[in-house]
C-alpha positions as CSV (number, residue, x, y, z in Angstrom):
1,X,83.5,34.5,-29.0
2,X,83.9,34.5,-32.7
3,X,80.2,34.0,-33.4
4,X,79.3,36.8,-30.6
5,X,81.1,39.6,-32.6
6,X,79.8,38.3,-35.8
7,X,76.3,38.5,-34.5
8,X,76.6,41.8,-33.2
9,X,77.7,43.2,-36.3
10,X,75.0,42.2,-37.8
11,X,72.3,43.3,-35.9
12,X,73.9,46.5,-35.9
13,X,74.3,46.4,-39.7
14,X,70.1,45.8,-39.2
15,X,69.4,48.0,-36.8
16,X,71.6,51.0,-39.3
17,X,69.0,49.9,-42.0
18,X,66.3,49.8,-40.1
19,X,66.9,53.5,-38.7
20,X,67.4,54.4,-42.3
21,X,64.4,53.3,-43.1
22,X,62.7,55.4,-41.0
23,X,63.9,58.6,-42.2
24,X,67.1,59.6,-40.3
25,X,69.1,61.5,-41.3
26,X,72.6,59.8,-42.4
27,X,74.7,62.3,-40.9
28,X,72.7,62.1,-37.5
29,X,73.1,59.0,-37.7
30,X,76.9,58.9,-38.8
31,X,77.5,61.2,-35.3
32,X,75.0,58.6,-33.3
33,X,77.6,55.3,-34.6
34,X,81.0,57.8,-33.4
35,X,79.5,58.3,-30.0
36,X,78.4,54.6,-29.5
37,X,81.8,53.3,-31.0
38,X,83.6,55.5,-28.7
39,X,81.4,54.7,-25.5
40,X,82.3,51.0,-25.8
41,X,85.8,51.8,-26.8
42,X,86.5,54.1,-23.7
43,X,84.5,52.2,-20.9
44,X,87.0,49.3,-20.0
45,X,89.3,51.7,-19.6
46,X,87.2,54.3,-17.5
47,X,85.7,50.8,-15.1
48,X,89.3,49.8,-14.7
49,X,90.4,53.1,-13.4
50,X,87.2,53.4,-11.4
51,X,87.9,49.6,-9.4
52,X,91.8,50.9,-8.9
């Protein structure tokens, strides 16, 4: 489990610089990260109530 999160940081660390890279813009890509973050953060909670 341990290695799991550890590997997903990093390719999200990657795929941050690679997006970078390319020209977009930090802020963009600052609101992109909050909506992600808080898609995985509120999904358990919305499939739980959904199988109730």
């Amino acid at each position: 489990m341990l290695f799991t999160v550890v590997g997903g940081a990093i390719v999200f660390q990657l795929v941050l610089a690679f997006a970078l890279s390319l020209g977009v813009n930090p802020n963009l890509l600052k609101l992109i990260t909050a909506a992600f973050v808080l898609l995985i953060v509120g999904l358990p909670r919305f499939l739980s109530k959904k199988s109730e």
